[in-house]
C-alpha positions in Angstrom: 128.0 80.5 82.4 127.4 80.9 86.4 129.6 82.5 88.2 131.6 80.1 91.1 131.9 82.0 94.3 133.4 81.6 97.6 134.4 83.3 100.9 136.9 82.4 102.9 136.0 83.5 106.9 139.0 82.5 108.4 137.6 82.1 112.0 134.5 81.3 111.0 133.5 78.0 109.8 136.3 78.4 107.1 135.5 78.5 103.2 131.6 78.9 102.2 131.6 78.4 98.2 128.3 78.3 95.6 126.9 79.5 92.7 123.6 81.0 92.6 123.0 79.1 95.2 124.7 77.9 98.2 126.3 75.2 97.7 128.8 74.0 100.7 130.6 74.9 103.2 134.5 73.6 103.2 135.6 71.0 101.1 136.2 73.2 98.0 139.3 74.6 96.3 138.9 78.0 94.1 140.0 77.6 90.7 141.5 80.5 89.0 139.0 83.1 87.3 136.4 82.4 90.3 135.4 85.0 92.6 137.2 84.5 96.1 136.5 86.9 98.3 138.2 87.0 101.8 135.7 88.6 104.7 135.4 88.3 108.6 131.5 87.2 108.4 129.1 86.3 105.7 125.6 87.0 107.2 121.9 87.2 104.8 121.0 90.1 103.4 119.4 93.0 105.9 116.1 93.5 106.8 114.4 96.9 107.6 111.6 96.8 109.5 111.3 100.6 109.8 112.3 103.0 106.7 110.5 106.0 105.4 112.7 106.5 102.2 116.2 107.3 100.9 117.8 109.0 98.3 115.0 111.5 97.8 112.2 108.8 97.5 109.3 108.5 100.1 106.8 106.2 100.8 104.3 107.5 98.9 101.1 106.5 96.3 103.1 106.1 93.9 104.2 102.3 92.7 107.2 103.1 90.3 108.9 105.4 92.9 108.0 102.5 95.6 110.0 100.3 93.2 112.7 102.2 92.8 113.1 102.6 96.5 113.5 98.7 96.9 116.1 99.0 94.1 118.3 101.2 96.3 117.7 99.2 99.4 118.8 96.1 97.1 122.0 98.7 96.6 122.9 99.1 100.3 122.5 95.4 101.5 118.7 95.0 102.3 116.7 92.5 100.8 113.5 92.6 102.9 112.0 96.2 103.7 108.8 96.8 105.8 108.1 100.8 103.8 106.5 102.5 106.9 104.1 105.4 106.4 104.2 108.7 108.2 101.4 110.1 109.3 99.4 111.1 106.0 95.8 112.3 104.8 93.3 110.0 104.5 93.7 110.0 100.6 97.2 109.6 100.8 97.3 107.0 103.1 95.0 104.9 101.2 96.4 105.7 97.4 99.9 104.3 99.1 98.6 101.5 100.6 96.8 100.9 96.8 100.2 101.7 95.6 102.1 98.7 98.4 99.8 96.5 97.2 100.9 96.3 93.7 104.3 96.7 94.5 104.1 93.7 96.8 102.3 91.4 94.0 105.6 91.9 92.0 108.4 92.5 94.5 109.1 89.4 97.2 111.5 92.3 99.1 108.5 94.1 100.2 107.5 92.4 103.1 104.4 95.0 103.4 103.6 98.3 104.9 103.9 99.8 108.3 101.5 102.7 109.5 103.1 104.9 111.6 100.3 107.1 112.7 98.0 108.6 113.0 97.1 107.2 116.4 99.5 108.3 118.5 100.1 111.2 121.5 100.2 114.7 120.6 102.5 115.6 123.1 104.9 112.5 121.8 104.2 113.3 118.4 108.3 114.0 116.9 108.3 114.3 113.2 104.4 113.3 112.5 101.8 116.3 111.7 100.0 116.8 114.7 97.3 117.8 113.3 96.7 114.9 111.3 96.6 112.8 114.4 93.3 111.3 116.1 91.9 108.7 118.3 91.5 105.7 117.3 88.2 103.8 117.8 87.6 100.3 116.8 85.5 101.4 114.2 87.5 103.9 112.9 90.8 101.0 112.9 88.7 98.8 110.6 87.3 101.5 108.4 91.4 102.8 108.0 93.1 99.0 107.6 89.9 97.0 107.1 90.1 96.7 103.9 94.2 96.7 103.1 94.7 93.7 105.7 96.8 92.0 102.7 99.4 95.0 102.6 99.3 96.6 106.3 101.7 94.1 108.3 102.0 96.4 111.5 101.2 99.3 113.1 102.5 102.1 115.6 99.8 103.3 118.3 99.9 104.9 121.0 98.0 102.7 123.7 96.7 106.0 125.1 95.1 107.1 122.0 92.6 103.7 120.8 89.9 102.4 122.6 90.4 99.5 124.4 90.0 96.1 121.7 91.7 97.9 119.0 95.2 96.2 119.5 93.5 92.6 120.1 91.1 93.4 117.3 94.4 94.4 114.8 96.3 91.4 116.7 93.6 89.1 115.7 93.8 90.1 111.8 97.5 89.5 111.6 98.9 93.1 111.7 101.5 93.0 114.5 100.9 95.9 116.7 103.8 98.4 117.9 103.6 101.0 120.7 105.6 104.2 120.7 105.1 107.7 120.3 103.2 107.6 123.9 103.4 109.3 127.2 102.2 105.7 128.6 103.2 104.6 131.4 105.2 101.2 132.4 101.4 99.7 133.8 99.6 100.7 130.6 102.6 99.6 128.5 102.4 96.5 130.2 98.5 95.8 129.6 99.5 96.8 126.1 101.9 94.4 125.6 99.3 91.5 127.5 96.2 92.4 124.7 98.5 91.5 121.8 101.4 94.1 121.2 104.7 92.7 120.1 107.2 95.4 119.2 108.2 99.0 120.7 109.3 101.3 118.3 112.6 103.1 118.4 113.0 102.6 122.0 114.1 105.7 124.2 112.1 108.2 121.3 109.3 109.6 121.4 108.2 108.0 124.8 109.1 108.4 128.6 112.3 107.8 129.6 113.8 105.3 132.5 112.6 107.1 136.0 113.4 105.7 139.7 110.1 104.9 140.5 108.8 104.6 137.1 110.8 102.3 134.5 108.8 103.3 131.5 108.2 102.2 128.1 111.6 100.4 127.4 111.7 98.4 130.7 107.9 97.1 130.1 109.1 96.0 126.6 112.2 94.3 127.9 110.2 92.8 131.2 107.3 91.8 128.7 109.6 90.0 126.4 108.7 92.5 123.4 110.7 92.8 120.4 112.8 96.2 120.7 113.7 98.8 117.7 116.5 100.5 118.2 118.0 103.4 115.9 121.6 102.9 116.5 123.5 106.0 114.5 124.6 107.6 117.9 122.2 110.5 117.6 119.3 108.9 118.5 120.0 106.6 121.5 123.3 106.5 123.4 125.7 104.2 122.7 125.5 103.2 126.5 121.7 102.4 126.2 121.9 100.7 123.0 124.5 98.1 125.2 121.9 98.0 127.8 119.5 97.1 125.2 121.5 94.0 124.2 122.8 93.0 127.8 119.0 92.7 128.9 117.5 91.6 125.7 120.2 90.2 122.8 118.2 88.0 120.9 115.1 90.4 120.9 116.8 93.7 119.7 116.1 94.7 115.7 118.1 97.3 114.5 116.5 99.7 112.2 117.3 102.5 109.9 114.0 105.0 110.6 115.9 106.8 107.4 113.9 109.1 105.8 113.9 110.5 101.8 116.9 112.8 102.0 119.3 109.6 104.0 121.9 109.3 101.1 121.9 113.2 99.7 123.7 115.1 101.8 123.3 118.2 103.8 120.1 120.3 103.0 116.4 121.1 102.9 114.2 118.1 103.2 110.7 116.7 103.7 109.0 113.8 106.0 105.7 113.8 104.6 104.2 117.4 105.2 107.1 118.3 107.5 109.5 120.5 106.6 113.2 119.2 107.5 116.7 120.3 107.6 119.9 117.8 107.6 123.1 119.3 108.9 125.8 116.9 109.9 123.6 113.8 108.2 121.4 114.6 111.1 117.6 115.4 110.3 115.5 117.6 112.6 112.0 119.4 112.1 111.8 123.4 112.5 111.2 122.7 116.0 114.4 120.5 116.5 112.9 117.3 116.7 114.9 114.3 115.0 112.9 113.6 111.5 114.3 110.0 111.3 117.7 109.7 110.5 120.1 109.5 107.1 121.6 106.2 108.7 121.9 103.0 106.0 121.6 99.2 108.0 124.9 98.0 107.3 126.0 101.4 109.2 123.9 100.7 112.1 125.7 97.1 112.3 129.0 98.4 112.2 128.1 100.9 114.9 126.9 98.4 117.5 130.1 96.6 117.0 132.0 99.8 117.7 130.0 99.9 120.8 131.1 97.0 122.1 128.2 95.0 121.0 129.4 91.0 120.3 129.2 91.0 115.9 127.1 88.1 115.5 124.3 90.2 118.0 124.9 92.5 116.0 124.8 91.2 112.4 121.2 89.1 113.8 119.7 92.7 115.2 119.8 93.2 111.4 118.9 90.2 109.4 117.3 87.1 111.8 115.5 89.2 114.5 113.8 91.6 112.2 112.0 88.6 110.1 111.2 86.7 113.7 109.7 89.7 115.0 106.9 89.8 112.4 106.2 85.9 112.2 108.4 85.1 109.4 111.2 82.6 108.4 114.4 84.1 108.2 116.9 83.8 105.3 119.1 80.6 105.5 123.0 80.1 105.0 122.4 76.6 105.0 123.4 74.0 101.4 121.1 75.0 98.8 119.5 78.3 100.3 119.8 81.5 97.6 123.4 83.2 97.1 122.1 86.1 98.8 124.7 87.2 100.9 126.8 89.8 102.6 130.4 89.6 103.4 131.7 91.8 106.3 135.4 92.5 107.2 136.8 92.2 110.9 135.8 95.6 111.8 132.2 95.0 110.7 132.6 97.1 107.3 130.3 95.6 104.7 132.5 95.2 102.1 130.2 92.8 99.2 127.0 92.1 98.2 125.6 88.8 96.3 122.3 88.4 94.8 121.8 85.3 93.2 125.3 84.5 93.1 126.5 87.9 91.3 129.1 89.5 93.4 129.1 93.2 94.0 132.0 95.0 96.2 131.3 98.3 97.5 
């Protein structure tokens, strides 16, 4: 027999209630043995955009791992991921996006793959093998994503390092085009923005920062009306600038996690692709000291925006409307007869249940 659910948000709306399936909102009285949970704010499931791995799986070519990676992001809340790559070999790179592919013929959470890499600045490069970086001509784009147009739904560049007509040649495909890892300046982020580009990645990293005579990367994005990733685990970007983020551009902010294999294991010796890591404090850096993603999970991300001062329902949107919006796609409805898949969050933004397809899981 299916389960009867409900949650009562006092504040909010009052009493949602359903099955495996949404069924109403109000209007409905719990009978005893049904699942009543009490929560703050019931939001969809997360989305992230922007994840290299967690709990010692990467994004790899290797489809049951890939799997098992959405399985864990099913664990902590997210029901969409975009896998991103790092920068790889040319081998690897293609036997993942092989791998995506038959993933993404099975699984309706993988939304597709992100390249990150290998066109971006060597002097901006972070966590990414330099030496695996190059320019990007056009015909060297379409011999890389040419033919994996299905599975490759964006791509980081560095504006600086393609010839010009790769982002309106990419745009034109239907891969949306993000900028980061660049020493670009706010004119050329600008014109990148004009020939197509639509997202910047992890704003404030890897880029130039706000100067008084030259506002940079993040103020091109926000004057251009670009969609704007943010890591928000306080290691990564201030809480002061994450706040500015949302004062200038609320509705355009997605909060990812940028977590990378060892997010979920603790302390210890890692590995981003071919770079070796450490994590001390749940805080990843290369040899060199560079932040190698982070450890962070979504829901975490949420609950620390809030923290910040960050109104919840900006918040709770940076995470689950905004992400699908900024790649062209429908986001997840609360609405009658939408799927039970849910979140419930307490008044101090603490997820504290999950429900897919009506089954109720507290954590």
């Amino acid at each position: 027999m299916t389960d009867v659910w409900s949650v009562d948000r006092p504040g909010e709306n009052g009493l949602l209630w359903g099955d495996t399936l949404i069924r109403g909102s109000g209007g409905f009285t719990p009978a005893a043995g049904q699942k009543s949970i009490q929560g703050a704010f019931v939001s969809p499931l997360l989305a992230d955009t922007h994840t290299h791995g967690r709990g010692g799986m990467a994004v790899l070519p290797d489809s049951e791992q890939l799997e098992q990676l959405l399985e864990g992001y099913l664990a902590c809340g997210v029901g969409a991921v975009q896998l991103s790559t790092v920068t790889l070999n040319e081998n690897d790179l293609r036997g993942t996006l092989n791998a995506a592919r038959m993933v993404r013929a099975a699984r309706t959470e993988l939304l597709g793959l992100h390249l990150e890499g290998p066109f971006l600045s060597a002097v901006k490069h972070g966590a990414h093998d330099r030496d695996l970086l190059r320019f990007g001509t056009l015909e060297q784009v379409k011999l890389l994503v040419g033919d994996y147009l299905d599975v490759v739904t964006s791509i980081t560049l560095d504006p600086r390092s393609v010839d010009e007509g790769v982002i309106g040649w990419l745009v034109s495909q239907g891969v949306t085009v993000a900028l980061g890892h660049t020493e670009a300046n706010y004119a050329e982020m600008v014109a990148a923005f004009e020939e197509g580009a639509t997202v910047l990645t992890h704003a404030f990293n890897a880029m130039n920062q706000i100067a008084a005579r030259e506002p940079g990367p993040v103020l091109a994005a926000i004057d251009c009306g670009a969609w704007i990733e943010v890591i928000a685990d306080g290691h990564h970007v201030h809480p002061s600038l994450v706040r500015l983020l949302f004062d200038r551009a609320p509705a355009r902010v997605v909060l990812v996690s940028d977590s990378m294999p060892a997010a979920g294991l603790g302390d210890g010796a890692a590995r981003l692709g071919g770079i070796a890591v450490t994590v001390q404090d749940n805080v990843a850096r290369t040899v060199g000291g560079a932040l190698a993603g982070s450890t962070l999970t979504l829901s975490d991300s949420v609950s620390n925006v809030a923290s910040w001062g960050v109104d919840s329902t900006l918040a709770i949107n940076a995470a689950t409307v905004n992400p699908h919006h900024a790649y062209g796609l429908n986001a997840p409805s609360l609405n009658p007869g939408a799927p039970a898949n849910l979140l419930v969050w307490s008044t101090d933004m603490e997820l504290t249940h999950i429900l897919r397809d009506g089954r109720v899981s507290a954590l």
